[in-house]
C-alpha positions, 0 to 999 in steps of 0.5 A: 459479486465480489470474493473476500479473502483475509491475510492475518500478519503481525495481528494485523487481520487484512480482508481484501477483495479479489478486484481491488481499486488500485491506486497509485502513490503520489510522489512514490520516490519524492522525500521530504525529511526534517533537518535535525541540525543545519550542519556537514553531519546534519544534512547526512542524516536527514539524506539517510532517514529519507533513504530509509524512508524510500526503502520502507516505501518500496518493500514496506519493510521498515528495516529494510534500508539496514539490509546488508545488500543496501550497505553501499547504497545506504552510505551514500543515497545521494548517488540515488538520487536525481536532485535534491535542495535543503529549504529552510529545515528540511531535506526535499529529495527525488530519487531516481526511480530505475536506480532504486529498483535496480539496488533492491532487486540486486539486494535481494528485496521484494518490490512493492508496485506504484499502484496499490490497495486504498485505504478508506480512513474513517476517523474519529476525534474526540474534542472538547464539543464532542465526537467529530468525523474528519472529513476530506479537505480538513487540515487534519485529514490532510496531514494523516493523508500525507502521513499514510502516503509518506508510509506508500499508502493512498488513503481517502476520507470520507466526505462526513456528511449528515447521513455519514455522522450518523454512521460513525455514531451508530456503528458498524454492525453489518458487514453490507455496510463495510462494502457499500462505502468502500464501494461508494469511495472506491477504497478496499480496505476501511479502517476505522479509528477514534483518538482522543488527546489526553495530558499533551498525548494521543490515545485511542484505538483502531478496527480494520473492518471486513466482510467476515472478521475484524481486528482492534488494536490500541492507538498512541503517540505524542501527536496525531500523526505520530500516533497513525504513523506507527498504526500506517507503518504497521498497515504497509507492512501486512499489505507488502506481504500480500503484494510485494515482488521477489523477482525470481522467486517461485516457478515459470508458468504461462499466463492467458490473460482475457479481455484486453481492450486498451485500458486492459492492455495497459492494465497487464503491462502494469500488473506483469512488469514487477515480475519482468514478465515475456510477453509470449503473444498477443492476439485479439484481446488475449495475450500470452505471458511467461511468468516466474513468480508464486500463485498467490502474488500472482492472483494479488497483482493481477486482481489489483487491475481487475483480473480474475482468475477463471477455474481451472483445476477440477480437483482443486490441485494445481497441476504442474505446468498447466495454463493459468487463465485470467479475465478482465 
């Protein structure tokens, strides 16, 4: 059985399990950028929107690239990066991963892991022959995919079959239901969208559906993807907040972790490397690690690879120094 917990930021009502299924982000540090002018000025800007774009990715904070510990960076993102080439219209850049996480870490910025929450979209568009659910392998899932990644996000849709049709019409009144599908997709977080285009626009709504709560907001923009783009940034945002790593901050504590076989092993190198984790040893199928980092972030990284933690406080207090134990 899976335990729920919610995390409420910038309205945005978040309820995710405890064993997640991680995922990583494709192309996590490629960029693609459109060229506003074929020109020196041109080709700068796009270099500086991709710079922007990486750094919204990486701490899933859109303002970030504007840090002032990214002044340098942010004027020249080309010495991030280990190549790049202008196509026709647009800038292809692949940045270099250790310098990138070398430069948020030495601004002070939180860092968001490779591997992260699925996002299961289930989305409804409006057309003139009626209501359509977008199924995986359409152009338009295809583009709200690439939009959701472009933002750090691994989405998935559905396969919108005859049994799915008829859910998508009926509703989503139990919350069984919500896990069932996020179980059948291997996604944690289902969000459920109908949008319909009006006068050249995209209008519509949203409902980030959980076990005990859900949360609805409005949808617009010029286009679709505009329209989820806003909705995806918003989304990364809230997530960030729950996983997202500030080296350093919080307090040393030790860290058992149990059951690790070889994929469990692969697993706890994963799940401690954005806390630059000591591996104090490892014995069997348990290893032992001191960890700088706050409880709660540490429960959210380990849970996204499986981890769970066992109970160790009888009282409910945590007592200063004790052993947190985890098991896989």
């Amino acid at each position: 059985m899976r335990v729920f917990r919610t995390t409420v930021l910038s309205g945005l009502l978040l309820v995710l399990a405890q064993g997640v299924m991680a995922a990583p982000v494709a192309g996590l540090y490629q960029v693609r950028e459109p060229l506003s002018a074929d020109t020196e000025d041109g080709r700068n800007l796009a270099f500086s929107r991709a710079f922007a774009t990486l750094v919204q990715r990486m701490t899933g904070r859109a303002d970030d690239a504007r840090a002032a510990g990214l002044a340098a960076a942010a004027q020249a993102p080309q010495n991030l990066a280990l190549g790049y080439t202008f196509q026709e219209d647009e800038l292809q850049v692949s940045f270099d991963a250790a310098s990138v996480l070398q430069a948020l870490r030495e601004a002070g910025l939180p860092v968001w892991g490779s591997d992260r929450p699925v996002v299961l979209l289930w989305w409804m568009q409006e057309g003139l022959h009626g209501r359509n659910l977008l199924g995986e392998g359409n152009n338009r899932s295809l583009n709200l995919q690439q939009a959701a990644l472009n933002r750090g996000l691994p989405a998935r849709f559905p396969l919108a079959d005859l049994n799915e049709l008829m859910q998508a019409d009926k509703g989503w009144d139990e919350a069984g239901q919500v896990q069932t599908i996020l179980q059948n997709y291997g996604a944690d977080i289902l969000l459920v969208v109908e949008s319909s285009e009006r006068d050249g626009a995209i209008g519509g709504r949203w409902q980030l559906l959980g076990l005990e709560n859900t949360q609805s907001g409005s949808l617009a923009g010029d286009s679709l993807v505009t329209a989820a783009d806003t909705l995806f940034l918003q989304l990364a945002a809230a997530l960030a907040q729950e996983y997202a790593v500030l080296p350093g901050q919080g307090n040393r504590q030790r860290v058992r972790l149990q059951g690790l076989d070889i994929d469990g092993m692969l697993a706890a190198e994963k799940a401690l490397q954005v806390f630059g984790a000591q591996l104090v040893y490892l014995q069997g199928e348990t290893g032992v690690w001191d960890v700088t980092a706050l409880p709660e972030q540490l429960r959210s990284q380990l849970g996204l690879y499986k981890f769970r933690e066992l109970p160790q406080f009888d009282d409910g207090a945590e007592q200063a120094g004790a052993e947190r134990v985890f098991v896989r």
